[in-house]
GUTORVO-657385 format. One line per field, with one value per atom (N, C-alpha, C, CB): residue in one letter; atom name; x, y, z. Coordinates in nm, 2 decimals, padded with zeros to 4 digits. Each point is the difference from the previous one (the first is absolute). Glycine has a CB too. Layout:
REM residues N
res <- [A ...]
atom <- [CA ...]
u <- [X ...]
v <- [Y ...]
w <- [Z ...]
REM end
This chain:
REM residues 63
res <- [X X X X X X X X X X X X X X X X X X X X X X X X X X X X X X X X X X X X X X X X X X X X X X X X X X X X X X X X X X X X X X X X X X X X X X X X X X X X X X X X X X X X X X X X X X X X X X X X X X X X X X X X X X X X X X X X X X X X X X X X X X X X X X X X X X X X X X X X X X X X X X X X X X X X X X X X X X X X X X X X X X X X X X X X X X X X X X X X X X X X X X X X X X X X X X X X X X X X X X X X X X X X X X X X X X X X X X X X X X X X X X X X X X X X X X X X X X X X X X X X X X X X X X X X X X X X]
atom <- [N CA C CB N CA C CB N CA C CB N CA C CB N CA C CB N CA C CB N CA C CB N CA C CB N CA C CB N CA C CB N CA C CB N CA C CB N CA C CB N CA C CB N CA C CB N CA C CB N CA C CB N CA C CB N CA C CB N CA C CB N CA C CB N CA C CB N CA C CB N CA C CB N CA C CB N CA C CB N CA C CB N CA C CB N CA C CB N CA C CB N CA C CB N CA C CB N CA C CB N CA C CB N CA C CB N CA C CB N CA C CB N CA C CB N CA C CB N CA C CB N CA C CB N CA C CB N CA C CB N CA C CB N CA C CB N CA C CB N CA C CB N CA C CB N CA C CB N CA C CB N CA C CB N CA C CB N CA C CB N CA C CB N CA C CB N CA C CB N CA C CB N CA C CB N CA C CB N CA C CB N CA C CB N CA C CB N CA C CB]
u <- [01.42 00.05 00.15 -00.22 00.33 00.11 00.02 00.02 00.09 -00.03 00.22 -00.38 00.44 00.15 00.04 00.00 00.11 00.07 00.08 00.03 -00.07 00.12 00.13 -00.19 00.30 00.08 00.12 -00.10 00.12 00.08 -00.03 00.03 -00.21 -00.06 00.08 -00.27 00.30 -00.02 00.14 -00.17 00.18 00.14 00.02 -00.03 00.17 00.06 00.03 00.15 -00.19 00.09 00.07 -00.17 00.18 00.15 -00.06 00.10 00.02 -00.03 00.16 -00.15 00.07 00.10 -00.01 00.00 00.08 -00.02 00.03 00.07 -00.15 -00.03 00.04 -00.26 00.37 00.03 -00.05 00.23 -00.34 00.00 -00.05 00.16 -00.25 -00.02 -00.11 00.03 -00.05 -00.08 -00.12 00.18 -00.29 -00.09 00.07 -00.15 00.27 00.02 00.06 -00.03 00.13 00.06 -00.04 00.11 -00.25 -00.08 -00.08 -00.01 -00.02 -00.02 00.11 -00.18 00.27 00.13 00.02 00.14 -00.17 00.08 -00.13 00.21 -00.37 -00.10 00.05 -00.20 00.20 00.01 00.11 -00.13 00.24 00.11 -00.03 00.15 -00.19 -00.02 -00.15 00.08 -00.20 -00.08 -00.09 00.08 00.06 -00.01 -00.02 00.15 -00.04 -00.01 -00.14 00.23 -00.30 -00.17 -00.05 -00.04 00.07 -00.14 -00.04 -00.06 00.12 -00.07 00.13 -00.16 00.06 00.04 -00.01 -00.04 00.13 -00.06 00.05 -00.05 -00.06 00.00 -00.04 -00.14 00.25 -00.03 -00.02 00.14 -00.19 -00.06 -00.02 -00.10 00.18 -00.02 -00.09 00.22 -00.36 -00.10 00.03 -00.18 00.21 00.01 00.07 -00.19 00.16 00.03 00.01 -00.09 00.03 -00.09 00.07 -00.29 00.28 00.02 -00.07 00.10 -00.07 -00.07 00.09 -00.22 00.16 00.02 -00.05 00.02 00.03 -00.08 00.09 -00.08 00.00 00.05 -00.03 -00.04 00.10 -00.05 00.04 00.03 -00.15 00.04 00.03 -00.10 00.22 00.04 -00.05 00.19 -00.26 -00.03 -00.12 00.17 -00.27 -00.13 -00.04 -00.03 -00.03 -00.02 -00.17 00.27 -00.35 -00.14 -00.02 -00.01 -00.07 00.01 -00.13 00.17 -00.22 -00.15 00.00 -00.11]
v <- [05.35 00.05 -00.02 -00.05 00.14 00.03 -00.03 00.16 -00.27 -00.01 -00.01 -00.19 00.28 00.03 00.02 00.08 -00.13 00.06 00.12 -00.24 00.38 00.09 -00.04 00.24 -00.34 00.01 00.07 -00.11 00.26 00.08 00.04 00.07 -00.07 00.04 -00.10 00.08 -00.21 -00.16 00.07 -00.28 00.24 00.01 -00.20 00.28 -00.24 -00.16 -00.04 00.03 -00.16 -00.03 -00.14 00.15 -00.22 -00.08 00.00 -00.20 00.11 -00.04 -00.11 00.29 -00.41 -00.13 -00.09 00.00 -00.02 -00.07 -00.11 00.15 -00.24 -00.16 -00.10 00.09 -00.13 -00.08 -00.22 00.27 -00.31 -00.11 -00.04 -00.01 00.11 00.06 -00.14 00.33 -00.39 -00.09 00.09 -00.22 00.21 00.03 00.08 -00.22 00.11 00.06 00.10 -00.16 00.19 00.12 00.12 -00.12 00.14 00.08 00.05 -00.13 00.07 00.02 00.02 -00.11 00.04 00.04 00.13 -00.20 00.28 00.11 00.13 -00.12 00.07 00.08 -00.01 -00.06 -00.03 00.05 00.04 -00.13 00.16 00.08 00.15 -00.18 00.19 00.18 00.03 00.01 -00.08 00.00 00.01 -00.06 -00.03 -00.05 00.12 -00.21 00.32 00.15 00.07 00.00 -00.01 00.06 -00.10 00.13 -00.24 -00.08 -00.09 00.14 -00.17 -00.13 -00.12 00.15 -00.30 -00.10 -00.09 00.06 -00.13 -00.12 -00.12 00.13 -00.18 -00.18 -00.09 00.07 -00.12 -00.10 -00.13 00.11 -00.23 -00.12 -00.06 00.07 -00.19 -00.09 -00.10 00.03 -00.04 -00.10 -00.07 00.13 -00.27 -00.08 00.07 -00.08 00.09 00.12 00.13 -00.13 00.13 00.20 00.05 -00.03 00.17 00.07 00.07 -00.02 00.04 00.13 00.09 -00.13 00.24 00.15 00.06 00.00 00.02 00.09 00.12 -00.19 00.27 00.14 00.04 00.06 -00.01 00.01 00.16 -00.29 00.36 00.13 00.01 00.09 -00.05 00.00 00.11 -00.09 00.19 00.13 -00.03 00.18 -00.27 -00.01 -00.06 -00.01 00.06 -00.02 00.01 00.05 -00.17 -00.03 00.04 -00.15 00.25 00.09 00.00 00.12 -00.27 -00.02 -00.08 -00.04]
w <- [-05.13 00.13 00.00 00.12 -00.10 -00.02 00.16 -00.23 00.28 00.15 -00.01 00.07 00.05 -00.02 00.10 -00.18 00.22 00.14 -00.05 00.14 -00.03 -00.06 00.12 -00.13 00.05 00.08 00.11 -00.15 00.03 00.06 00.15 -00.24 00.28 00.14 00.10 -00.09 00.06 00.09 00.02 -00.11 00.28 00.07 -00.01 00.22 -00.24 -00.06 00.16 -00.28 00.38 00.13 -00.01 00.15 -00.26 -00.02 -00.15 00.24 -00.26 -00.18 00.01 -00.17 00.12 -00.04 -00.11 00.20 -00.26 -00.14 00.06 -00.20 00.17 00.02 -00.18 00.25 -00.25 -00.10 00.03 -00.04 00.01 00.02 00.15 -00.19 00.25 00.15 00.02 00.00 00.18 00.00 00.07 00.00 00.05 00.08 00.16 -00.13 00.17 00.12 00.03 00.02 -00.17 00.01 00.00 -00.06 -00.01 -00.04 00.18 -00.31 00.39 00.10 00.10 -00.09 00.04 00.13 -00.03 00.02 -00.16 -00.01 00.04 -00.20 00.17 00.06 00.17 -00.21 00.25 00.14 00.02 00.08 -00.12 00.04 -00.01 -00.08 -00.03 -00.05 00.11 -00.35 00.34 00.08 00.17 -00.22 00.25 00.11 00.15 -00.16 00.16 00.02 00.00 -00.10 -00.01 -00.01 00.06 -00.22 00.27 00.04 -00.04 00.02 -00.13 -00.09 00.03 -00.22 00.19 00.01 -00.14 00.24 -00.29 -00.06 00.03 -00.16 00.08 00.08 -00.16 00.34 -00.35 -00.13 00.05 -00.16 00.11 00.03 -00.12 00.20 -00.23 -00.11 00.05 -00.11 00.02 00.02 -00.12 00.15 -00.15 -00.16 -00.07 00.00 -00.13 -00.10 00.02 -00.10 00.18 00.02 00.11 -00.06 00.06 00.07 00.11 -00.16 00.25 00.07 00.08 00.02 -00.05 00.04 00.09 -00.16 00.27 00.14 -00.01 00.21 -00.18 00.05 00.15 -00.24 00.34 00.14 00.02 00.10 -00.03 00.04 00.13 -00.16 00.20 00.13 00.10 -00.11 00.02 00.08 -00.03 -00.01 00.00 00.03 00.14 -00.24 00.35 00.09 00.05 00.00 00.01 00.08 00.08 -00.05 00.08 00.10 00.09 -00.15 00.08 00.08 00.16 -00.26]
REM end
């Protein structure tokens, strides 16, 4: 199974070269380009590890 992104289709909405980048930067710069559509992130150092939230702003419970 031959499995490929055809890239030429993908609209680019940032692009950043990260030289020696930590976790947080990587998220400071998702929520900058992101932040406008809706999305959130949320990093959190547990110990060693990481974690990663994503939060959608335009989801709303409507029960």
């Amino acid at each position: 199974m031959n499995v490929s992104a055809d890239h030429e289709k993908l609209i680019t909405l940032a692009q950043r070269r990260f030289d020696g980048f930590t976790p947080y930067q990587v998220v400071t710069f998702l929520n900058q380009v992101l932040k406008e559509r809706g999305f959130i992130f949320g990093l959190r150092q547990m110990a060693s590890d990481y974690e990663l939230t994503i939060y959608d702003m335009n989801f709303h419970d409507e029960s």
